[in-house]
mmCIF file of the N, C-alpha and C atoms, coordinates in Angstrom:
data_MODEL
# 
_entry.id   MODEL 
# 
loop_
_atom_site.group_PDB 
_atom_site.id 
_atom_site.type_symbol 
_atom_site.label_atom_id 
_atom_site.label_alt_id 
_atom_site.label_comp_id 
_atom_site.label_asym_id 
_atom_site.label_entity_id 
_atom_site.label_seq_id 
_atom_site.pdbx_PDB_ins_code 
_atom_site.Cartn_x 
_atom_site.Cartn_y 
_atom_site.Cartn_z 
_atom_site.occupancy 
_atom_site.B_iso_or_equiv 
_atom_site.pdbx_formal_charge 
_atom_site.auth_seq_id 
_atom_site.auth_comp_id 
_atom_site.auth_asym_id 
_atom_site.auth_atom_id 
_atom_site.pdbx_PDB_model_num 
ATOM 1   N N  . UNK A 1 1  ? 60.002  109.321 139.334 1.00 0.00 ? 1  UNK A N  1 
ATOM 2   C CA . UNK A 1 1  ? 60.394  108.016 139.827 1.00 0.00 ? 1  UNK A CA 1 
ATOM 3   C C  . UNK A 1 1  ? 60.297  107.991 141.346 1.00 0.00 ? 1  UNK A C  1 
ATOM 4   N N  . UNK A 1 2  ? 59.927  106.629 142.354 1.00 0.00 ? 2  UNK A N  1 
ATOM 5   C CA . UNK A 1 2  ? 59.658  106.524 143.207 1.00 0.00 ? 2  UNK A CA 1 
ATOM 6   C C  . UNK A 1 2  ? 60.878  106.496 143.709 1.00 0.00 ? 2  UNK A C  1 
ATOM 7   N N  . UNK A 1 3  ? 61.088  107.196 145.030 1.00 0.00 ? 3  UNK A N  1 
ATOM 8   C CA . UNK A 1 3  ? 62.442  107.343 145.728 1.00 0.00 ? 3  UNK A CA 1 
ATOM 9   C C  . UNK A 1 3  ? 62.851  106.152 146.461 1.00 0.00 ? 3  UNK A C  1 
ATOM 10  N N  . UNK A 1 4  ? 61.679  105.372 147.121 1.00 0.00 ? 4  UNK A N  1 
ATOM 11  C CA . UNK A 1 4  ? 61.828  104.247 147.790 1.00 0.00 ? 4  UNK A CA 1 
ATOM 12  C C  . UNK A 1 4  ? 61.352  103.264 146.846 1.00 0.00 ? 4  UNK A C  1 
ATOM 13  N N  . UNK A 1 5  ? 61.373  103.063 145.879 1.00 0.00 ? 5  UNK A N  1 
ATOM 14  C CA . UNK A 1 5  ? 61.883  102.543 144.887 1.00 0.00 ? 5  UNK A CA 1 
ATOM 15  C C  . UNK A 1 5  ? 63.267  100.919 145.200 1.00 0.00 ? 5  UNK A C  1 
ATOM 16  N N  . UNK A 1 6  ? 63.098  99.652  144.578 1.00 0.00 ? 6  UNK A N  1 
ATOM 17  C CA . UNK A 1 6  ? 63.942  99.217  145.172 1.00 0.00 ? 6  UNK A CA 1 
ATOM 18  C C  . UNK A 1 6  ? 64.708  98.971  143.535 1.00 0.00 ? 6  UNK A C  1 
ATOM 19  N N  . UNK A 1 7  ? 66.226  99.806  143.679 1.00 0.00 ? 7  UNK A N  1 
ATOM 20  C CA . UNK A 1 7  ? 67.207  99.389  142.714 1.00 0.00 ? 7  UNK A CA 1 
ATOM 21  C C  . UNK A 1 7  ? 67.138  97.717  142.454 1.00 0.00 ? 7  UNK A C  1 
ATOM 22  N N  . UNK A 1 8  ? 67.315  97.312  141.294 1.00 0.00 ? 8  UNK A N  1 
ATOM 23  C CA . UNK A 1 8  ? 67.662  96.067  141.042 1.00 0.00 ? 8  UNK A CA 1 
ATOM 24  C C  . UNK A 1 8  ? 68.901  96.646  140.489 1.00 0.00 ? 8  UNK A C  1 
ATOM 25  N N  . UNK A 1 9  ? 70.345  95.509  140.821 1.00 0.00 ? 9  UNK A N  1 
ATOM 26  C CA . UNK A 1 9  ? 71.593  95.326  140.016 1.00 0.00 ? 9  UNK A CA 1 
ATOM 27  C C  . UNK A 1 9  ? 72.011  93.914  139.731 1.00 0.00 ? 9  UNK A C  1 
ATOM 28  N N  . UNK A 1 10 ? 73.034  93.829  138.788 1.00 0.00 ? 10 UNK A N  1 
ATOM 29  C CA . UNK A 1 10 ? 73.695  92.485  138.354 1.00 0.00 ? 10 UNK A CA 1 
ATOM 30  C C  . UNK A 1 10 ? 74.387  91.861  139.322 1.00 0.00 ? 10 UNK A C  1 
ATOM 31  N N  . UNK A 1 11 ? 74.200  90.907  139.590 1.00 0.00 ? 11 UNK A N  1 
ATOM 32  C CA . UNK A 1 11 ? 75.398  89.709  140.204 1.00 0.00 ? 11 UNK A CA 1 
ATOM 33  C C  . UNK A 1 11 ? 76.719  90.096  139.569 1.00 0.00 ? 11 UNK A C  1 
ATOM 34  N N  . UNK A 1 12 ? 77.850  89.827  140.330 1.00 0.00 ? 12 UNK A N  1 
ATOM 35  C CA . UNK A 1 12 ? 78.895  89.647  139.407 1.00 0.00 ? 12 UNK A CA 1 
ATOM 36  C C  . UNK A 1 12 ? 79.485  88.489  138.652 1.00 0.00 ? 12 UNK A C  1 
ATOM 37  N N  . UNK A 1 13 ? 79.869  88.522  137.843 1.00 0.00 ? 13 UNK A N  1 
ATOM 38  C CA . UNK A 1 13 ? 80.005  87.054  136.401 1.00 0.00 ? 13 UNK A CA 1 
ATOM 39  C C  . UNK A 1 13 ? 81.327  86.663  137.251 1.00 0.00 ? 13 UNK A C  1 
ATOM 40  N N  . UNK A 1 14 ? 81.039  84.990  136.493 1.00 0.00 ? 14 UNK A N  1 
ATOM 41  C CA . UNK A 1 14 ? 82.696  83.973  137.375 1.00 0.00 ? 14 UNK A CA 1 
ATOM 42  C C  . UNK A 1 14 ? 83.601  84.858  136.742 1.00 0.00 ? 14 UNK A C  1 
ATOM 43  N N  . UNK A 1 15 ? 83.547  85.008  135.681 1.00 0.00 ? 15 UNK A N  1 
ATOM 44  C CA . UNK A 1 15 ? 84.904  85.673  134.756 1.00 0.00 ? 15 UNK A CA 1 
ATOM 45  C C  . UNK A 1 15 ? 85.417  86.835  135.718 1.00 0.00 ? 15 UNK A C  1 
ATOM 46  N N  . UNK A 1 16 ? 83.802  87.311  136.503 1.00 0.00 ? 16 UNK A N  1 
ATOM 47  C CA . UNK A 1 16 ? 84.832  89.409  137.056 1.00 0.00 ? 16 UNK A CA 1 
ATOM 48  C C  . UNK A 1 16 ? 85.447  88.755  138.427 1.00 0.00 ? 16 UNK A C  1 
ATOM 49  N N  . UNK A 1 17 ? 84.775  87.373  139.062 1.00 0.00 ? 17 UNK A N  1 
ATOM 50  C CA . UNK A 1 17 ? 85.036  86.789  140.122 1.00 0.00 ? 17 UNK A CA 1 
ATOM 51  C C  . UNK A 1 17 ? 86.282  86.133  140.554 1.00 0.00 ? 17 UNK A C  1 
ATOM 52  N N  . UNK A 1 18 ? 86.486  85.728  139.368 1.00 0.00 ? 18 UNK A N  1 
ATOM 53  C CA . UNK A 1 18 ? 88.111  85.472  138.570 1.00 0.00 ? 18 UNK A CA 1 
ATOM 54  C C  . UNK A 1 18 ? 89.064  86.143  138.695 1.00 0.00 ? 18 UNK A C  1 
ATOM 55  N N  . UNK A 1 19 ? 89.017  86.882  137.619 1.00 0.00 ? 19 UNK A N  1 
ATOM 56  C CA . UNK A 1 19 ? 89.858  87.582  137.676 1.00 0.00 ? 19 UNK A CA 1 
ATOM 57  C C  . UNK A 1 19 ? 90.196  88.538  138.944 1.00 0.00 ? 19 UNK A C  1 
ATOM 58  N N  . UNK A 1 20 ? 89.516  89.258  139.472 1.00 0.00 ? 20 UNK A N  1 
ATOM 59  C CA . UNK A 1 20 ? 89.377  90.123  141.064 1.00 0.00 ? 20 UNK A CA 1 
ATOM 60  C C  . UNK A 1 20 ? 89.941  89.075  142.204 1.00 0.00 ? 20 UNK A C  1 
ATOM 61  N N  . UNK A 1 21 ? 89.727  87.882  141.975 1.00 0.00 ? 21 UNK A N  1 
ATOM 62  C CA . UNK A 1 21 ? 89.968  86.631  143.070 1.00 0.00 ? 21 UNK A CA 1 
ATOM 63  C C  . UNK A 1 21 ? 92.228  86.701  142.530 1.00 0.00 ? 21 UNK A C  1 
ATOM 64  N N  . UNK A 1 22 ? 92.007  86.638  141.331 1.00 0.00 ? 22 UNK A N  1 
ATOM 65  C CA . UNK A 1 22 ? 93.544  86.597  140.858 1.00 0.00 ? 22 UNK A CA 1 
ATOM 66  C C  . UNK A 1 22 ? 94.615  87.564  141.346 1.00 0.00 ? 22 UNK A C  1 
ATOM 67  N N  . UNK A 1 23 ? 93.543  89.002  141.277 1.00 0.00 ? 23 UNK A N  1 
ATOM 68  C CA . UNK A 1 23 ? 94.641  90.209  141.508 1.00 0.00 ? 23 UNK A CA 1 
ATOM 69  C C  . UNK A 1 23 ? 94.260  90.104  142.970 1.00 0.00 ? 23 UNK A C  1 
ATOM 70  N N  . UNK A 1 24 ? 93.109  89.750  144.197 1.00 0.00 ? 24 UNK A N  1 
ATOM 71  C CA . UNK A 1 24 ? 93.735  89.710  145.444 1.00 0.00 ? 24 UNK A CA 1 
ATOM 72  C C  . UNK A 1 24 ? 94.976  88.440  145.541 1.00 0.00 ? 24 UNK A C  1 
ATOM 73  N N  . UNK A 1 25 ? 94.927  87.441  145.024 1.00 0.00 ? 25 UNK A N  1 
ATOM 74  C CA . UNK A 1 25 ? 96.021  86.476  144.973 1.00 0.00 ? 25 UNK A CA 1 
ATOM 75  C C  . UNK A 1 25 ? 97.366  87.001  144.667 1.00 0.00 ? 25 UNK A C  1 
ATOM 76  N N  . UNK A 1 26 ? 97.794  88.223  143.861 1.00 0.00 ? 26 UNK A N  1 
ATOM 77  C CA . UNK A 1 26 ? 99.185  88.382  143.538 1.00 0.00 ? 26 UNK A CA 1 
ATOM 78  C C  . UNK A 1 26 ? 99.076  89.424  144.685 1.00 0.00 ? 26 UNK A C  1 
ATOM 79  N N  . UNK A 1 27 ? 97.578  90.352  144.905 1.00 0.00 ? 27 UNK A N  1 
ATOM 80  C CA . UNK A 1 27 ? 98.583  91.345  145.918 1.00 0.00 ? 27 UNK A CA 1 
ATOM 81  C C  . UNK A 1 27 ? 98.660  90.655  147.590 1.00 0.00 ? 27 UNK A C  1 
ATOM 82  N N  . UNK A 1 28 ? 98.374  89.420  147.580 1.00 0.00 ? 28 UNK A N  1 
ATOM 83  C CA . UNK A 1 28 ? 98.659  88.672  149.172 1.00 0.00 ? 28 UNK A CA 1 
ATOM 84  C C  . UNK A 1 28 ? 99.770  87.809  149.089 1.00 0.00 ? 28 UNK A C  1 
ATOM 85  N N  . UNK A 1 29 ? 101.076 88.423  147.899 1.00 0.00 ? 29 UNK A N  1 
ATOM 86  C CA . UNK A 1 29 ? 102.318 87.562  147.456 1.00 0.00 ? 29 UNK A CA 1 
ATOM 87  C C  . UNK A 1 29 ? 101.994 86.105  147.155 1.00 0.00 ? 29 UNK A C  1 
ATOM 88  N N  . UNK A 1 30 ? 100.834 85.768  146.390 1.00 0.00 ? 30 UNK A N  1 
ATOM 89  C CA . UNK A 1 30 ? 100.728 84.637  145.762 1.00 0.00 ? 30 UNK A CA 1 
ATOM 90  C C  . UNK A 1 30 ? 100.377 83.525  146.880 1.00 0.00 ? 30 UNK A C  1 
ATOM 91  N N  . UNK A 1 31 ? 100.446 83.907  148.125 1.00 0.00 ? 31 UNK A N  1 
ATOM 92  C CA . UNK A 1 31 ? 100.287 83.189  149.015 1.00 0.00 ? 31 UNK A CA 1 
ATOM 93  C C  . UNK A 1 31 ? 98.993  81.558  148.581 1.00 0.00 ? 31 UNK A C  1 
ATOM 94  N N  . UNK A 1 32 ? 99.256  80.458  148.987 1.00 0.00 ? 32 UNK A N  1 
ATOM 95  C CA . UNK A 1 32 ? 99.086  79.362  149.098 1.00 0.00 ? 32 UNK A CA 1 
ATOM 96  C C  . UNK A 1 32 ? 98.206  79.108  150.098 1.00 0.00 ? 32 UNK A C  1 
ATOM 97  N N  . UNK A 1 33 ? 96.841  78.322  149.100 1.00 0.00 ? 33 UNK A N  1 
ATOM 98  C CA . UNK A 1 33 ? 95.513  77.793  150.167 1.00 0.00 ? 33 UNK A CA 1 
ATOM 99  C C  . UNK A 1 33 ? 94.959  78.846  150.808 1.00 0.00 ? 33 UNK A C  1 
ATOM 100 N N  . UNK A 1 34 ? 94.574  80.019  150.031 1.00 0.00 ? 34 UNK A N  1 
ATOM 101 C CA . UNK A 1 34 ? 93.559  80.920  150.252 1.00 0.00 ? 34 UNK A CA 1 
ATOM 102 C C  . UNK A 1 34 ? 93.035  81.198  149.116 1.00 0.00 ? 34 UNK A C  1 
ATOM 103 N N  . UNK A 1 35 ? 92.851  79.602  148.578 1.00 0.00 ? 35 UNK A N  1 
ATOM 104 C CA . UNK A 1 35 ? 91.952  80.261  147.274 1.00 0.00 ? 35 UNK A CA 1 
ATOM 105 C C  . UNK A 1 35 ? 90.703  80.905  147.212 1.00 0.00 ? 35 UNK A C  1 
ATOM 106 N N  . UNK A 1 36 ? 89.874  79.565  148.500 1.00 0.00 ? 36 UNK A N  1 
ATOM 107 C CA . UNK A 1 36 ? 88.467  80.460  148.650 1.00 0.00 ? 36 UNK A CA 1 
ATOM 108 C C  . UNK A 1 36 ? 87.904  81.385  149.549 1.00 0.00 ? 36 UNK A C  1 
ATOM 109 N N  . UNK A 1 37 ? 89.382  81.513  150.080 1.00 0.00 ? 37 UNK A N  1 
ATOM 110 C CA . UNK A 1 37 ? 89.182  82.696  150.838 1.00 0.00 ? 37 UNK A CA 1 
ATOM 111 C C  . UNK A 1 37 ? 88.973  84.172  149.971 1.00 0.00 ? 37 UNK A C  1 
ATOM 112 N N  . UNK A 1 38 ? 90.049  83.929  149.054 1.00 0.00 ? 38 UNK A N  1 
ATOM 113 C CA . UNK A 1 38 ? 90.133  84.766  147.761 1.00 0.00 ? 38 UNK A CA 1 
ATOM 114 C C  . UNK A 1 38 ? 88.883  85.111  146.876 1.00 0.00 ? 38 UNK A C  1 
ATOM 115 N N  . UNK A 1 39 ? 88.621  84.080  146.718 1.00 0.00 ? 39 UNK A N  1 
ATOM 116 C CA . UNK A 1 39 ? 87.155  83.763  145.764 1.00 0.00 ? 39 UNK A CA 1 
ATOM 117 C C  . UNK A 1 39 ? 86.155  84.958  146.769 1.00 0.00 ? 39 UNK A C  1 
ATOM 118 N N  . UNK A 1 40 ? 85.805  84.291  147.898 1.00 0.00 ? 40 UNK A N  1 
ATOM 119 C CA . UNK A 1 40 ? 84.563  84.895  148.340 1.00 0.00 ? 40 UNK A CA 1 
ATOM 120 C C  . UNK A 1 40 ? 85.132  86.696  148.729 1.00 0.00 ? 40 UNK A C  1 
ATOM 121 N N  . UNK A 1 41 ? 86.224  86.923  148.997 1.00 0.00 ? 41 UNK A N  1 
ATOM 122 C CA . UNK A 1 41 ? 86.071  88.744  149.215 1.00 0.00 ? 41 UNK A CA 1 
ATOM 123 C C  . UNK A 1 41 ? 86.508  88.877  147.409 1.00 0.00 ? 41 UNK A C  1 
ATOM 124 N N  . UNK A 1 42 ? 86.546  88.528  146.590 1.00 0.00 ? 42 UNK A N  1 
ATOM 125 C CA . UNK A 1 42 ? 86.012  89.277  145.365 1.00 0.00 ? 42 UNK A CA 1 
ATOM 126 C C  . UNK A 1 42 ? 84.833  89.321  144.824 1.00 0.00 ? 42 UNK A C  1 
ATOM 127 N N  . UNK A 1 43 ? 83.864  88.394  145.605 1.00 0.00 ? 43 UNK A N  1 
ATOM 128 C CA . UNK A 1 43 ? 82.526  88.201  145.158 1.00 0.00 ? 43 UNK A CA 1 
ATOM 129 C C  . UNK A 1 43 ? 82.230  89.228  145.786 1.00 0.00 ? 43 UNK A C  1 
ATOM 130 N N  . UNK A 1 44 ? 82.272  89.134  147.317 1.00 0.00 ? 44 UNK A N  1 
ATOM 131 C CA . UNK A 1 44 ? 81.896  90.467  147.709 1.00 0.00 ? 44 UNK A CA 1 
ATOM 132 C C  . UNK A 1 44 ? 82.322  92.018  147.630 1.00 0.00 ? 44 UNK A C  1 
ATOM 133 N N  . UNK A 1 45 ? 83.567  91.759  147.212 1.00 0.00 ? 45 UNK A N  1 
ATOM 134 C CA . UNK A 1 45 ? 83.816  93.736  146.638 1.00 0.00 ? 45 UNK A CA 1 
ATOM 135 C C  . UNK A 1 45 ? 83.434  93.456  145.285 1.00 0.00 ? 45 UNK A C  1 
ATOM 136 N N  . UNK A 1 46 ? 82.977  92.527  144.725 1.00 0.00 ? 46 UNK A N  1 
ATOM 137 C CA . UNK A 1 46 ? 82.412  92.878  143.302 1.00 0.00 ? 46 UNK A CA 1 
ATOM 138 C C  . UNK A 1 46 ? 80.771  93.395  143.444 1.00 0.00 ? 46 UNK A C  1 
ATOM 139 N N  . UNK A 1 47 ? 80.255  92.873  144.627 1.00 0.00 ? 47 UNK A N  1 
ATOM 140 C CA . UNK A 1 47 ? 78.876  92.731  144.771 1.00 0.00 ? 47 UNK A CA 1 
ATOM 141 C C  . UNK A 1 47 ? 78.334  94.558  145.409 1.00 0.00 ? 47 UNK A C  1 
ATOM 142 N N  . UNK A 1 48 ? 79.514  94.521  145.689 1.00 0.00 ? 48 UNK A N  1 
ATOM 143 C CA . UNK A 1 48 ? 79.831  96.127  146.746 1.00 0.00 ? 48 UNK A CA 1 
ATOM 144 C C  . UNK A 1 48 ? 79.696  97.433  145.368 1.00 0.00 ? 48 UNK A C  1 
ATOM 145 N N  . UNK A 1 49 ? 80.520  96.506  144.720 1.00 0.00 ? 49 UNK A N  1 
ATOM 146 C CA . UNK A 1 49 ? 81.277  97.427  143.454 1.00 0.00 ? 49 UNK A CA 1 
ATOM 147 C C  . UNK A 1 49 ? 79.942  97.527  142.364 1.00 0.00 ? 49 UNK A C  1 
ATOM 148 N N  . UNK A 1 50 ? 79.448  96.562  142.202 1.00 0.00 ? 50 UNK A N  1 
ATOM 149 C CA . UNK A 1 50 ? 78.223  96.738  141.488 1.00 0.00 ? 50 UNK A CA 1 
ATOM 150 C C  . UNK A 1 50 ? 76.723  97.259  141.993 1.00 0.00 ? 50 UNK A C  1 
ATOM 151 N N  . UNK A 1 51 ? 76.939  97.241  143.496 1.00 0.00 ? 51 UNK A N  1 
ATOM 152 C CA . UNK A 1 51 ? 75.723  98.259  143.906 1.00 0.00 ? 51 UNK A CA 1 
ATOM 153 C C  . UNK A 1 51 ? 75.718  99.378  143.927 1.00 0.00 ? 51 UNK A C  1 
ATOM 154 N N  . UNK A 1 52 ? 74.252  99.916  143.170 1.00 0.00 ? 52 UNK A N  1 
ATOM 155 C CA . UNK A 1 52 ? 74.334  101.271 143.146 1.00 0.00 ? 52 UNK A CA 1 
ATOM 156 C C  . UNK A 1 52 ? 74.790  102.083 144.492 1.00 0.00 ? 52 UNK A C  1 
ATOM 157 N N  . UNK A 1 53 ? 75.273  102.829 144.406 1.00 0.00 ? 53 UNK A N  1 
ATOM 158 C CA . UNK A 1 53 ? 75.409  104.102 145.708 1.00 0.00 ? 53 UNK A CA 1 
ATOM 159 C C  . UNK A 1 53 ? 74.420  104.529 145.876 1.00 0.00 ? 53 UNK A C  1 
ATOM 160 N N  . UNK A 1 54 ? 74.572  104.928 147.351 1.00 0.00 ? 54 UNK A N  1 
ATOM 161 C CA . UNK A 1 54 ? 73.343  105.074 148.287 1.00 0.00 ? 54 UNK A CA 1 
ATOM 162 C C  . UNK A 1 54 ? 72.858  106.582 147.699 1.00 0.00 ? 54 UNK A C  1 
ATOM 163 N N  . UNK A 1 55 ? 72.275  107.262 147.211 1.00 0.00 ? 55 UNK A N  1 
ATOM 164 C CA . UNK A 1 55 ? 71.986  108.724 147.035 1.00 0.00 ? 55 UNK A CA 1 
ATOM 165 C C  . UNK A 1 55 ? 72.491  108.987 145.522 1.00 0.00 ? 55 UNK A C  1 
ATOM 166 N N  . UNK A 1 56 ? 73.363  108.158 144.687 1.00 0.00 ? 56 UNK A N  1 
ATOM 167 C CA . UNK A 1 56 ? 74.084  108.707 144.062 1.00 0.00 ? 56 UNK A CA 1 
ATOM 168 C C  . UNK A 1 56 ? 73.211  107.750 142.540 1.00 0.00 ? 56 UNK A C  1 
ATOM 169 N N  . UNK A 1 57 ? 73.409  109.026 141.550 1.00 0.00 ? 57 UNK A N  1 
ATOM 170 C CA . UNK A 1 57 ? 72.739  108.642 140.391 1.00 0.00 ? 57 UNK A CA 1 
ATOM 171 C C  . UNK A 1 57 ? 74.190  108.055 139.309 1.00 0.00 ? 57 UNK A C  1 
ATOM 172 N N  . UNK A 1 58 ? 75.291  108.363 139.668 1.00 0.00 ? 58 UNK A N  1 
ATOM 173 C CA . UNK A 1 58 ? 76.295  107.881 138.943 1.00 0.00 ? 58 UNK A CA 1 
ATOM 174 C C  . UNK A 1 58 ? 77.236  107.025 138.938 1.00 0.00 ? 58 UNK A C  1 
ATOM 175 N N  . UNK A 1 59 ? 77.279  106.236 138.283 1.00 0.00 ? 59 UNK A N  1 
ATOM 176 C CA . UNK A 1 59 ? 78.598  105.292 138.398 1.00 0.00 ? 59 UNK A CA 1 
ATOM 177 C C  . UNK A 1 59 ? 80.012  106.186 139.320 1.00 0.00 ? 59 UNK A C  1 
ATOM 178 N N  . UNK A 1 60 ? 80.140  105.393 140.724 1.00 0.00 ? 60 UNK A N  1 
ATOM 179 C CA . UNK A 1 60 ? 81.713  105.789 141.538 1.00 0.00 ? 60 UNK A CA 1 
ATOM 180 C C  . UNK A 1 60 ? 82.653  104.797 140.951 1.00 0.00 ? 60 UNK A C  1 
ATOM 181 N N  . UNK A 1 61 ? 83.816  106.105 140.750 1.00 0.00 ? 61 UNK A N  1 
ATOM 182 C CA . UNK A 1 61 ? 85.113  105.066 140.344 1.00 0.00 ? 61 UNK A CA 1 
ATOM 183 C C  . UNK A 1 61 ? 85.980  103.727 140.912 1.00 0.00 ? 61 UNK A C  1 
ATOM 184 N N  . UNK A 1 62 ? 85.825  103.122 140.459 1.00 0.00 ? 62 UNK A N  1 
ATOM 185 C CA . UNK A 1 62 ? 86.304  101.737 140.667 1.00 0.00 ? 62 UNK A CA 1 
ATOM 186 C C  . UNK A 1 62 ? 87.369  101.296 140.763 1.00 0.00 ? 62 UNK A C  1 
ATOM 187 N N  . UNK A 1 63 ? 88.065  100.726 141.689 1.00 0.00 ? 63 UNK A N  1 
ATOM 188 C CA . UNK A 1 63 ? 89.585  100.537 141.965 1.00 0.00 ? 63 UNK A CA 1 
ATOM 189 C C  . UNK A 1 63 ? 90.062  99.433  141.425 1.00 0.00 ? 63 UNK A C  1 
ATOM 190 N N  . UNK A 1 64 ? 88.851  98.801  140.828 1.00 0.00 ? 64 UNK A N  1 
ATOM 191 C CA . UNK A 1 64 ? 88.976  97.202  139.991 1.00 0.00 ? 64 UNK A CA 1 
ATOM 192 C C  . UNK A 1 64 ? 89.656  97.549  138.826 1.00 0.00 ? 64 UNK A C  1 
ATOM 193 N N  . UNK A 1 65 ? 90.512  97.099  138.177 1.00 0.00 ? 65 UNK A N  1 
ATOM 194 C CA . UNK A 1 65 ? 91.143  97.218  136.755 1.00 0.00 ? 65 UNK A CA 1 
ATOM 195 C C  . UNK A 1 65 ? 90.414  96.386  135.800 1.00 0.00 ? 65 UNK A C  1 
ATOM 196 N N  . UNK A 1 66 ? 90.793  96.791  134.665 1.00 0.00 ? 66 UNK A N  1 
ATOM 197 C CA . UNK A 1 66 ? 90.047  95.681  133.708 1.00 0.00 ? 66 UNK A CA 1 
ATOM 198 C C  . UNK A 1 66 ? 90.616  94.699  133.691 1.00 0.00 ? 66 UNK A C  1 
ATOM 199 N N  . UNK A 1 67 ? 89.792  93.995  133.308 1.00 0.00 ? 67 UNK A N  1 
ATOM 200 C CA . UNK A 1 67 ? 90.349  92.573  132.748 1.00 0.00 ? 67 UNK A CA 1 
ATOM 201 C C  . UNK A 1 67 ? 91.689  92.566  131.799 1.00 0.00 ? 67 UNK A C  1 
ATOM 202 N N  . UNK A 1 68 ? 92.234  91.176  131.946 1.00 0.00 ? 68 UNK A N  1 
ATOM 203 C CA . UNK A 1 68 ? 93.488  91.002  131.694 1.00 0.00 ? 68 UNK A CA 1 
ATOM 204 C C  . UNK A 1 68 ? 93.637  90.757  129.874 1.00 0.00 ? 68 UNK A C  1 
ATOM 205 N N  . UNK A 1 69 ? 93.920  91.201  129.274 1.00 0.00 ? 69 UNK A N  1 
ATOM 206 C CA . UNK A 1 69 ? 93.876  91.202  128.035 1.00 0.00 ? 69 UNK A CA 1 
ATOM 207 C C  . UNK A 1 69 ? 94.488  89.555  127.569 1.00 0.00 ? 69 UNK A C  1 
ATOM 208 N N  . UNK A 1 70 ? 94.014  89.427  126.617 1.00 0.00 ? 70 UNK A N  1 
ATOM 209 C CA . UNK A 1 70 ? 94.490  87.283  125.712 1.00 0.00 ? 70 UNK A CA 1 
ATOM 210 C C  . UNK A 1 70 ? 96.019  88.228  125.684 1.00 0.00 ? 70 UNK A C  1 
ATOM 211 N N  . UNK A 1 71 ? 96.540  87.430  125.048 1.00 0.00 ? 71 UNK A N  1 
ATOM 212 C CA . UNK A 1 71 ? 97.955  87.943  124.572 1.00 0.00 ? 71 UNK A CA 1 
ATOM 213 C C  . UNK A 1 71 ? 97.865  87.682  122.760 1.00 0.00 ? 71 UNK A C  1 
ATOM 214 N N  . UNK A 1 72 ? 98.337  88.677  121.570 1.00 0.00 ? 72 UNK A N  1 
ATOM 215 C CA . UNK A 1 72 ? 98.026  88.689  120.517 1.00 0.00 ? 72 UNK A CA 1 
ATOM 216 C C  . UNK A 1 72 ? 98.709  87.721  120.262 1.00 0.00 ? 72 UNK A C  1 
ATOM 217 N N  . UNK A 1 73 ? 98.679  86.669  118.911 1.00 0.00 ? 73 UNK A N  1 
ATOM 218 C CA . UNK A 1 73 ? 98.707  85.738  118.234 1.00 0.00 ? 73 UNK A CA 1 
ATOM 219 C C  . UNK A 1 73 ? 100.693 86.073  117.978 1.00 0.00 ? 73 UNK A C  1 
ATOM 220 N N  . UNK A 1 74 ? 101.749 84.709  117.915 1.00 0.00 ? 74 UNK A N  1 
ATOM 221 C CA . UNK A 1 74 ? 103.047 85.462  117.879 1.00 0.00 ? 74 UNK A CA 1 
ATOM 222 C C  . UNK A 1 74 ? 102.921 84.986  116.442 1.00 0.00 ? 74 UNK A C  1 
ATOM 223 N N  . UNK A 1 75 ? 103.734 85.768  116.180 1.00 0.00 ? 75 UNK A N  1 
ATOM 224 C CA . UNK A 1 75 ? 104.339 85.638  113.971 1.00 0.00 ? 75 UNK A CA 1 
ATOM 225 C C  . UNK A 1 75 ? 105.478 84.714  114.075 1.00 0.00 ? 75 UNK A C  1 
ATOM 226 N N  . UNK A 1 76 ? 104.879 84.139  113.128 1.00 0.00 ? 76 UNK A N  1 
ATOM 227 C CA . UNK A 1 76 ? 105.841 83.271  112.860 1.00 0.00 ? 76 UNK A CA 1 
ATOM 228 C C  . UNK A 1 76 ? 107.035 83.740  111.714 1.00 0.00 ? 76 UNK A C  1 
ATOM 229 N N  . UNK A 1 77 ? 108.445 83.713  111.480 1.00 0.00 ? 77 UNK A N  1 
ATOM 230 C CA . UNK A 1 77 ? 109.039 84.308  110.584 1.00 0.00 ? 77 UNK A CA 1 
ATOM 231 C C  . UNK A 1 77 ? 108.982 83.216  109.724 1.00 0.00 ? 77 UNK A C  1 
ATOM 232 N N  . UNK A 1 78 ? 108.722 82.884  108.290 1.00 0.00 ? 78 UNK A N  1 
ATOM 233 C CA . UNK A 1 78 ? 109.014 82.383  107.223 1.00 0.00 ? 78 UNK A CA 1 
ATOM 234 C C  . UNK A 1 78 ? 110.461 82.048  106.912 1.00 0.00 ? 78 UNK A C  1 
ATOM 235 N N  . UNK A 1 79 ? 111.396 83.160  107.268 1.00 0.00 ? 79 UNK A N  1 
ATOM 236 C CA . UNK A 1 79 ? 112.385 82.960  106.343 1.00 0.00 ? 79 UNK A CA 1 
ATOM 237 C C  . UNK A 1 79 ? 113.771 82.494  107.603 1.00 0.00 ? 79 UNK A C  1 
ATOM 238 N N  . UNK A 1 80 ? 113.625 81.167  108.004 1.00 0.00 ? 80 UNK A N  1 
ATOM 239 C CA . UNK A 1 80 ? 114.617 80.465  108.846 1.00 0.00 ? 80 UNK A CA 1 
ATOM 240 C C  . UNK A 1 80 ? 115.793 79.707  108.168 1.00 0.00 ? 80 UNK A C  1 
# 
């Protein structure tokens, strides 16, 4: 394989843009009217986060968490 070679990688999806935009929002205490301030540095540490490393053939660990799980379906009790 050619060394100078130019990597292609993915954009990051609204959903990872989202969510990453959410968790800088709780860790800046929820603070008010920095939404798109918010928005654009998760685009860009997502864009950071999804480029390959410079020299490096392996995925570096990621300080991003996963996504936020639905919450499971609640039961209803029958017997009221």
């Amino acid at each position: 394989m050619n060394e100078n070679a130019i990597t292609s990688y993915r954009e990051p999806t609204e959903a990872e843009i989202q969510h990453t935009a959410y968790l800088l929002w709780l860790e800046s205490g929820r603070a008010e009217g920095r939404d798109v301030e918010n928005w654009l540095a998760a685009k860009e540490l997502l864009r950071h986060h999804h480029a390959p490393a410079a020299g490096h053939k392996h995925r570096v660990f990621s300080p991003i968490p996963p996504p936020i799980p639905a919450a499971p379906p609640r039961k209803v009790n029958p017997k009221m």
